[in-house]
Backbone bond lengths (Angstrom), bond angles and torsions (degrees), N, CA, C in turn:
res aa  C-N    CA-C-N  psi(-1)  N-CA   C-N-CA  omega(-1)  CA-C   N-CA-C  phi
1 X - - - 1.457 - - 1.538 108.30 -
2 X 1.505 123.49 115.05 1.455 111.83 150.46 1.618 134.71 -57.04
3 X 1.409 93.70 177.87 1.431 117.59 173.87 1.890 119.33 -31.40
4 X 1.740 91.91 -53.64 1.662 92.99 178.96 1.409 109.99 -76.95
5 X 1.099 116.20 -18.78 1.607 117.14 -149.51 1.792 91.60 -101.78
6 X 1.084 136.97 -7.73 1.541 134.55 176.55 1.463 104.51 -100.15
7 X 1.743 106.18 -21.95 1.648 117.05 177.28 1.647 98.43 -67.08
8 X 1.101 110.06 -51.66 1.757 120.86 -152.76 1.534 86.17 -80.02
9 X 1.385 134.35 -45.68 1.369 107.30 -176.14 1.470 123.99 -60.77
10 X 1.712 119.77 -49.03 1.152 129.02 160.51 1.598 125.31 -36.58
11 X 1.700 107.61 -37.50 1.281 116.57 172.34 1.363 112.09 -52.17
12 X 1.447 123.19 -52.03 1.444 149.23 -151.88 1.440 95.91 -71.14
13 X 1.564 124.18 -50.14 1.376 121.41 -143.81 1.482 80.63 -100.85
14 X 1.706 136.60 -7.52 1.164 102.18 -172.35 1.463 104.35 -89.60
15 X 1.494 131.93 -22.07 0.938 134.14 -159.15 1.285 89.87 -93.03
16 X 1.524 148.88 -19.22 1.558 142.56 154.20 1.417 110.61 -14.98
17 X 1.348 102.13 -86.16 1.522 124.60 139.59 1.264 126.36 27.10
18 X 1.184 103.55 -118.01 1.535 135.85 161.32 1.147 119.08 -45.56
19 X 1.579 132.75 -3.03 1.560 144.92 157.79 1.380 90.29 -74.43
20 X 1.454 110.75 -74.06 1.457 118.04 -179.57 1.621 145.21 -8.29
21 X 1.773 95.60 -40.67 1.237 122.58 175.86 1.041 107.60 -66.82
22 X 1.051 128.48 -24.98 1.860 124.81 -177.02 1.540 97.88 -39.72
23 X 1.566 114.52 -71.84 1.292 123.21 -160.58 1.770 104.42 -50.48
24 X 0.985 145.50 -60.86 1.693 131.27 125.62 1.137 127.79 67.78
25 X 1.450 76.56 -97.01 1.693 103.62 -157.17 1.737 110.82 -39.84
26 X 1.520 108.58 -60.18 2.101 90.96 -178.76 1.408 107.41 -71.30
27 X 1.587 130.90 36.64 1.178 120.89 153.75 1.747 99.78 -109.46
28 X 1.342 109.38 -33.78 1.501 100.59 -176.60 1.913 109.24 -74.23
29 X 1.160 100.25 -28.12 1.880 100.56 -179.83 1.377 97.58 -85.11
30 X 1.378 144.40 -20.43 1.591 121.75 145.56 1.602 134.76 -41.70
31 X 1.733 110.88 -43.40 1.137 124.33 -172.57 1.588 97.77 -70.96
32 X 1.361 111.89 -56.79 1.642 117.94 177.74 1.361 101.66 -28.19
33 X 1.437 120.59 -76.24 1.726 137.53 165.67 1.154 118.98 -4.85
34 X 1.560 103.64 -61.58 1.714 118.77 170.64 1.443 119.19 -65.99
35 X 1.292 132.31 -34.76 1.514 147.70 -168.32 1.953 92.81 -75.08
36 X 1.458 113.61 -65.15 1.147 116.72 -161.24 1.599 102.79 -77.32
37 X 1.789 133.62 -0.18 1.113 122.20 -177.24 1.380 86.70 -111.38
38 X 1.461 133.51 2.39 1.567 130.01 179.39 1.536 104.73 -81.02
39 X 1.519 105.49 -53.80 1.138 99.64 171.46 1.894 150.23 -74.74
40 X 1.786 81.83 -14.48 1.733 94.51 159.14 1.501 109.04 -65.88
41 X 1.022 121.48 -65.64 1.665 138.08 172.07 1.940 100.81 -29.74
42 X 0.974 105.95 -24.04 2.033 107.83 175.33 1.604 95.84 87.09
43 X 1.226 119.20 32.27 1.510 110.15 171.86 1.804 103.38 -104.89
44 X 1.533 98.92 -162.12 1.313 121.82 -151.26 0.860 92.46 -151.68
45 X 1.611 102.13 144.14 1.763 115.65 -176.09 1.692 108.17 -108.73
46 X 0.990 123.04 146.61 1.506 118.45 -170.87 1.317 115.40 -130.78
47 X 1.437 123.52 113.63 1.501 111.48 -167.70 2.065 102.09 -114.04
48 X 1.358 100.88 162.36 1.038 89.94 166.50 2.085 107.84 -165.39
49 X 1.107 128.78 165.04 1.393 143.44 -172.00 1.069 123.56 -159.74
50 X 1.518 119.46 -175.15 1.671 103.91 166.66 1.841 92.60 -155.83
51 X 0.786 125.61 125.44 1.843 164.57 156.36 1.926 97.46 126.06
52 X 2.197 86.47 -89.97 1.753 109.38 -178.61 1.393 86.57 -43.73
53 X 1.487 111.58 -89.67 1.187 131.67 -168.61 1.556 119.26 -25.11
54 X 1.294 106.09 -31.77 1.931 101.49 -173.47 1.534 92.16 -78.59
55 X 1.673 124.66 -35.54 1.301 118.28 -170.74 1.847 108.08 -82.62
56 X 1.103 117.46 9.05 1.570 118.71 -169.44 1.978 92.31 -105.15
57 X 1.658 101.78 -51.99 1.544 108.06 171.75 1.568 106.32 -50.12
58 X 1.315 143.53 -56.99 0.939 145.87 -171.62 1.652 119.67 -44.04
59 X 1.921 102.42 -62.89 1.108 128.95 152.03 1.594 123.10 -26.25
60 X 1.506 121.68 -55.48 1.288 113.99 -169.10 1.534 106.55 -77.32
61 X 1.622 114.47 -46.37 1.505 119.16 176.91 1.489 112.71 -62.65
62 X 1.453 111.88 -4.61 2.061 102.82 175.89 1.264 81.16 -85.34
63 X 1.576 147.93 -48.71 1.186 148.10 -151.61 1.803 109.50 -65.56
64 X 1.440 109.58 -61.64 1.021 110.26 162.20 2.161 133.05 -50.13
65 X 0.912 83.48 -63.66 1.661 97.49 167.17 1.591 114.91 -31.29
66 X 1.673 103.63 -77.52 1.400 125.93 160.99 1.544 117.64 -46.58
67 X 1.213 99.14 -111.16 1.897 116.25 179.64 1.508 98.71 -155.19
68 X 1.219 102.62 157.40 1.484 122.07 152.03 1.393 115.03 -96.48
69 X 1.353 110.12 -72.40 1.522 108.07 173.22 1.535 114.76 -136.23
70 X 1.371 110.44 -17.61 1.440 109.48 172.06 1.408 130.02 -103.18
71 X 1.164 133.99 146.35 1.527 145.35 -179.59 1.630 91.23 -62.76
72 X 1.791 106.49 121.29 1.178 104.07 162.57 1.399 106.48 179.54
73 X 1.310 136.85 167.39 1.191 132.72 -171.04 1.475 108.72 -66.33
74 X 1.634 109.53 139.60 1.997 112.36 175.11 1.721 94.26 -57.42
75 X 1.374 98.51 149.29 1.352 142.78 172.88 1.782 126.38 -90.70
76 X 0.579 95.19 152.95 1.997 77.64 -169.10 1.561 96.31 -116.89
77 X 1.425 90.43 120.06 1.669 121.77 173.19 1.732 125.03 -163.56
78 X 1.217 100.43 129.88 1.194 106.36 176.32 1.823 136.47 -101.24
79 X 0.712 112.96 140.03 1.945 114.56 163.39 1.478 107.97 -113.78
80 X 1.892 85.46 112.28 1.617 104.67 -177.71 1.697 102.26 -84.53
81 X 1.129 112.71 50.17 1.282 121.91 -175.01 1.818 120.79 -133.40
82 X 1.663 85.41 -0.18 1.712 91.68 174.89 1.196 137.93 -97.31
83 X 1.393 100.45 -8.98 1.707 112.66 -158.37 1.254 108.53 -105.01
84 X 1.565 114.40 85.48 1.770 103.67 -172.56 1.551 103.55 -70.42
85 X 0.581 140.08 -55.12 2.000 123.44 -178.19 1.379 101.37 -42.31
86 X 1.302 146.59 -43.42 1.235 119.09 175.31 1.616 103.09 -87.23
87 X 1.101 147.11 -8.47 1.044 155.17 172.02 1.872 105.03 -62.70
88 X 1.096 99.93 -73.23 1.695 96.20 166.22 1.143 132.29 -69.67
89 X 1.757 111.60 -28.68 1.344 103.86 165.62 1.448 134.78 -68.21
90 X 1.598 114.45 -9.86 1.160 118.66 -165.18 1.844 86.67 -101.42
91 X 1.090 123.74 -66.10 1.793 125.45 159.83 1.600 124.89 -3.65
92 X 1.362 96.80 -45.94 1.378 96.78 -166.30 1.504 89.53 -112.09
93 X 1.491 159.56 -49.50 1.390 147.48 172.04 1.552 107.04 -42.57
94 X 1.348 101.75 -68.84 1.567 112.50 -162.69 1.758 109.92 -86.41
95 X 1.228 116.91 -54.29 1.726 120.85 -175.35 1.516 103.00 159.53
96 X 1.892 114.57 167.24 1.712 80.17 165.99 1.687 99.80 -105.11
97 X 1.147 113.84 18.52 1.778 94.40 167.11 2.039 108.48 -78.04
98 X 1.588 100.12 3.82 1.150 95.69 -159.51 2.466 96.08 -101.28
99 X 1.400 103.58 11.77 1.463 112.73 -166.89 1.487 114.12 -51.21
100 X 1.255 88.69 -58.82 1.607 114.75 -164.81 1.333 115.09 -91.05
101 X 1.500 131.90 -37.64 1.898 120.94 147.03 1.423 135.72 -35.41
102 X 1.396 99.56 -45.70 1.660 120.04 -173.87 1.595 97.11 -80.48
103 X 1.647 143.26 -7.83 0.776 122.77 154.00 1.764 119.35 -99.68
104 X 1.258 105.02 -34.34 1.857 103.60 161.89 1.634 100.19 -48.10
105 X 1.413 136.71 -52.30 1.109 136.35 -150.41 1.697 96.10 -59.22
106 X 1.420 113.41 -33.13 1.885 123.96 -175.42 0.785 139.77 -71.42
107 X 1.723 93.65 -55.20 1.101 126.85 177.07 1.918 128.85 -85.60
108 X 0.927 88.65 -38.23 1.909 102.62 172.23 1.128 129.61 -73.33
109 X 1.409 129.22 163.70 1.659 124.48 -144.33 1.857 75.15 -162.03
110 X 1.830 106.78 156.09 1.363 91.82 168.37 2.057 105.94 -84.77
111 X 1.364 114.81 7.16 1.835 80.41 171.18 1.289 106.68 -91.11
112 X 1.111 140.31 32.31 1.739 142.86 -166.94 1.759 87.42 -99.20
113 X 1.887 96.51 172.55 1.207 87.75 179.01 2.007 70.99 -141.31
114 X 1.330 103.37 156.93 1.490 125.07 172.24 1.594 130.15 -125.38
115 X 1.298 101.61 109.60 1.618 119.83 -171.90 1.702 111.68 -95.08
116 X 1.316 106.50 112.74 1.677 119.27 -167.17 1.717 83.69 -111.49
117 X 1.537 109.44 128.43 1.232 107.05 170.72 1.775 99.57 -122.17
118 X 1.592 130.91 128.29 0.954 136.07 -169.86 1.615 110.42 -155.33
119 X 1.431 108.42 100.56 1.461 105.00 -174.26 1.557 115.79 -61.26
120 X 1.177 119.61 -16.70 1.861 123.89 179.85 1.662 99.95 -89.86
121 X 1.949 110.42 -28.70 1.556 98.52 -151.51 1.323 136.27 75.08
122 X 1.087 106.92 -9.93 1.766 121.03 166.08 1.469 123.15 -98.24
123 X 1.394 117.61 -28.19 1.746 112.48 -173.75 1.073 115.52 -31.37
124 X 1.630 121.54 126.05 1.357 105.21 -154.68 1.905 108.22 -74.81
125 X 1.519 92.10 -11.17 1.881 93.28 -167.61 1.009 102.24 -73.00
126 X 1.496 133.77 -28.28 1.557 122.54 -164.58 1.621 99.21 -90.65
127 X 1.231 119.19 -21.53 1.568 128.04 -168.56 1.730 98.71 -67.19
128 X 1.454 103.55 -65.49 1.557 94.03 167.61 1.694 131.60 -58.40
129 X 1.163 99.85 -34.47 1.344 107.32 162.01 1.497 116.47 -27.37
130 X 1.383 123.18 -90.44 1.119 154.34 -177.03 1.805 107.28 -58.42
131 X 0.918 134.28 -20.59 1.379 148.56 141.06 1.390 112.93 -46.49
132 X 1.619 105.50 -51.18 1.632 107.34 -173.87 1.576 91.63 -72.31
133 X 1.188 107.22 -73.55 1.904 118.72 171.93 1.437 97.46 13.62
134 X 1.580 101.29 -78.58 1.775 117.28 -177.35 1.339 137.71 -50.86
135 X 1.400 92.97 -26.13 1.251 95.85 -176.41 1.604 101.14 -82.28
136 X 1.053 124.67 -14.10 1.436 140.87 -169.02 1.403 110.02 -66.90
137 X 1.156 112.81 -42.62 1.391 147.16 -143.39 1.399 132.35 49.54
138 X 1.482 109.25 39.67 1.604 137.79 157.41 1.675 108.97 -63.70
139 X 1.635 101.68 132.71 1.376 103.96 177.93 1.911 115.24 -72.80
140 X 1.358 112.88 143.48 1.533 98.31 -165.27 1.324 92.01 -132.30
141 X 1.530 112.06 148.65 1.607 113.74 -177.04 1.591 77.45 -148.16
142 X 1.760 93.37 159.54 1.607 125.02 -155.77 1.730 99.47 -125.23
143 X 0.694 102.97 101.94 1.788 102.85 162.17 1.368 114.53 -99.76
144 X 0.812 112.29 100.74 1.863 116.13 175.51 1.747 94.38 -135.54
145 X 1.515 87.28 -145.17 1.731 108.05 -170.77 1.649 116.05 -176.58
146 X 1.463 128.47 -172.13 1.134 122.11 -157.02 1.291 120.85 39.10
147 X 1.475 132.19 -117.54 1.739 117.19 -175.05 1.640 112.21 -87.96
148 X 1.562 119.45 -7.54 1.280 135.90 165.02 1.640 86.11 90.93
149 X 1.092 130.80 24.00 1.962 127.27 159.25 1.307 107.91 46.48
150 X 1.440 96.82 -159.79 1.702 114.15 164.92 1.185 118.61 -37.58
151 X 1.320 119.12 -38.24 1.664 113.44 -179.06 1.240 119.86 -70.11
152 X 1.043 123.52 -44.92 1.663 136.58 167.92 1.217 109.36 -22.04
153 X 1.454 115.51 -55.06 1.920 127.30 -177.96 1.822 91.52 -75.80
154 X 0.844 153.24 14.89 1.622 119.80 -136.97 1.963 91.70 -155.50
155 X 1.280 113.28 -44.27 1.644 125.37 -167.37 1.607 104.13 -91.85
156 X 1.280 102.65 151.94 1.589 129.13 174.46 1.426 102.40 -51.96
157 X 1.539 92.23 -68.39 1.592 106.70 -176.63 1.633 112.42 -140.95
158 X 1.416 94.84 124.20 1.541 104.01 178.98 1.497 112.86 -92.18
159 X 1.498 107.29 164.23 1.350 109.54 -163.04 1.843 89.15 -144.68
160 X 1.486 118.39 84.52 1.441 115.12 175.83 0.970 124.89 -109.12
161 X 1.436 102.37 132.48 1.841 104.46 -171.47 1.055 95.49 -72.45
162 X 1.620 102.42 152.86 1.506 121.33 161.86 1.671 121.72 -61.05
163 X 0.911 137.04 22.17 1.229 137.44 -157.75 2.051 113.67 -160.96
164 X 1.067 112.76 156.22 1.674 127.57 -162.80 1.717 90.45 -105.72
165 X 0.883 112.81 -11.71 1.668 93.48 -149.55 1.706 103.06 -114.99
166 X 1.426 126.43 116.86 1.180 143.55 -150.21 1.879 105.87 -46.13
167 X 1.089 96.14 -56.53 1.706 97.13 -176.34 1.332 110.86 -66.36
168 X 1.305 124.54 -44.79 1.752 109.81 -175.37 1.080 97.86 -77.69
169 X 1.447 143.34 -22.72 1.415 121.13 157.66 1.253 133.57 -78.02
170 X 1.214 108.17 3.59 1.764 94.95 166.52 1.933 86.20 -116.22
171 X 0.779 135.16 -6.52 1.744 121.81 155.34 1.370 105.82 -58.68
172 X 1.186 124.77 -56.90 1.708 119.89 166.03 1.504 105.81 -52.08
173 X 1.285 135.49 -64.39 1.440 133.56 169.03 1.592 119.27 -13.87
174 X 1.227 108.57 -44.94 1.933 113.73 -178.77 1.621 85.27 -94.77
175 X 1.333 135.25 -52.53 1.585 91.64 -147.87 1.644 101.44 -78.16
176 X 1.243 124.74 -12.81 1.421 127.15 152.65 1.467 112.47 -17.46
177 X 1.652 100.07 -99.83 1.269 124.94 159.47 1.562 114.79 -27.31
178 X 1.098 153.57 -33.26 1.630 151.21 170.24 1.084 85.43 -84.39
179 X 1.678 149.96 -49.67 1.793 115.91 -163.79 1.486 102.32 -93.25
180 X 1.406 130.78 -2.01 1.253 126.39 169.61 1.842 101.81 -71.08
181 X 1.401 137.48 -38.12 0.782 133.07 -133.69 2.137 87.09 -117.86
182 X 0.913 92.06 -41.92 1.864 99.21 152.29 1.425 112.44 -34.66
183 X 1.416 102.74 -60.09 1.691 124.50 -155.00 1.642 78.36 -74.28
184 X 1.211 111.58 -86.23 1.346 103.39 -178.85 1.292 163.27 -25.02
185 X 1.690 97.28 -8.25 1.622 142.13 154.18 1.188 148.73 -105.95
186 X 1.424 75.26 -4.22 2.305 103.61 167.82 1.474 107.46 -65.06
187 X 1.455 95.47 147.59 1.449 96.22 -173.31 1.539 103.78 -93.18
């Protein structure tokens, strides 16, 4: 297969995809629901991942924080995915499935809401994570894909891509994340 022809397949399966989302949508305008009643409530949204995903968590909370598209005061959200000193410090004391709990465990309040993004749904760091989340009594939503894993049993509200295969699910992962953060700026 050439150059165009590995383009056009990838093209094909992403827009598979992204048709897909239709069925969706009153699960993604629920989560919105939850985000914008987190932050009336004086909470904080908390995202977290690990490679795509740590850079997609990062991504949605610059969005929130900053702007998406409208002029308006930053929003309070975090990506527990930035802080390498606590990132290694917690890795190398505790474990690294242990990264991302030990900062929900600090940082979180139950009116917060906590965003685990995991294209398998199993990573074990976000799994405990979001466990701790609960026990908190912070609202927790799951973005993964394929059967949506551990999180599936574990989140408020799941958000599963239609698809197994790492990149079109975290391509669904951002445009998620951009209409959550849309939603989240509607008047």
């Amino acid at each position: 297969m050439n150059n165009i022809e590995n383009l056009t397949v990838a093209l094909a399966e992403h827009q598979d995809v992204m048709s897909k989302l239709a069925a969706m949508l009153p699960q993604i305008a629920a989560v919105a629901d939850e985000m914008r009643a987190c932050i009336a409530r004086g909470g904080k949204i908390l995202l977290m991942g690990n490679g795509g995903s740590a850079a997609d968590s990062q991504h949605i909370a610059a969005e929130i924080v900053g702007r998406y598209k409208k002029e308006r005061k930053g929003l309070p959200a975090i990506a527990l995915t930035t802080d390498t000193s606590i990132l290694t410090s917690v890795g190398n004391d505790y474990g690294y499935e242990y990264i991302f709990s030990r900062q929900v465990e600090a940082l979180c309040s139950p009116q917060d809401l906590v965003i685990g993004l995991t294209t398998s749904g199993n990573s074990p760091n976000v799994v405990r994570a979001i466990e701790t989340a609960k026990q908190i009594g912070a609202v927790t939503v799951g973005m993964t894909g394929g059967s949506g894993g551990k999180l599936a049993a574990l989140c408020d509200y799941n958000l599963i891509m239609p698809s197994s295969d790492t990149p079109r699910i975290q391509e669904a992962h951002i445009f998620i994340g951009h209409s959550l953060c849309d939603l989240l700026e509607a008047d």
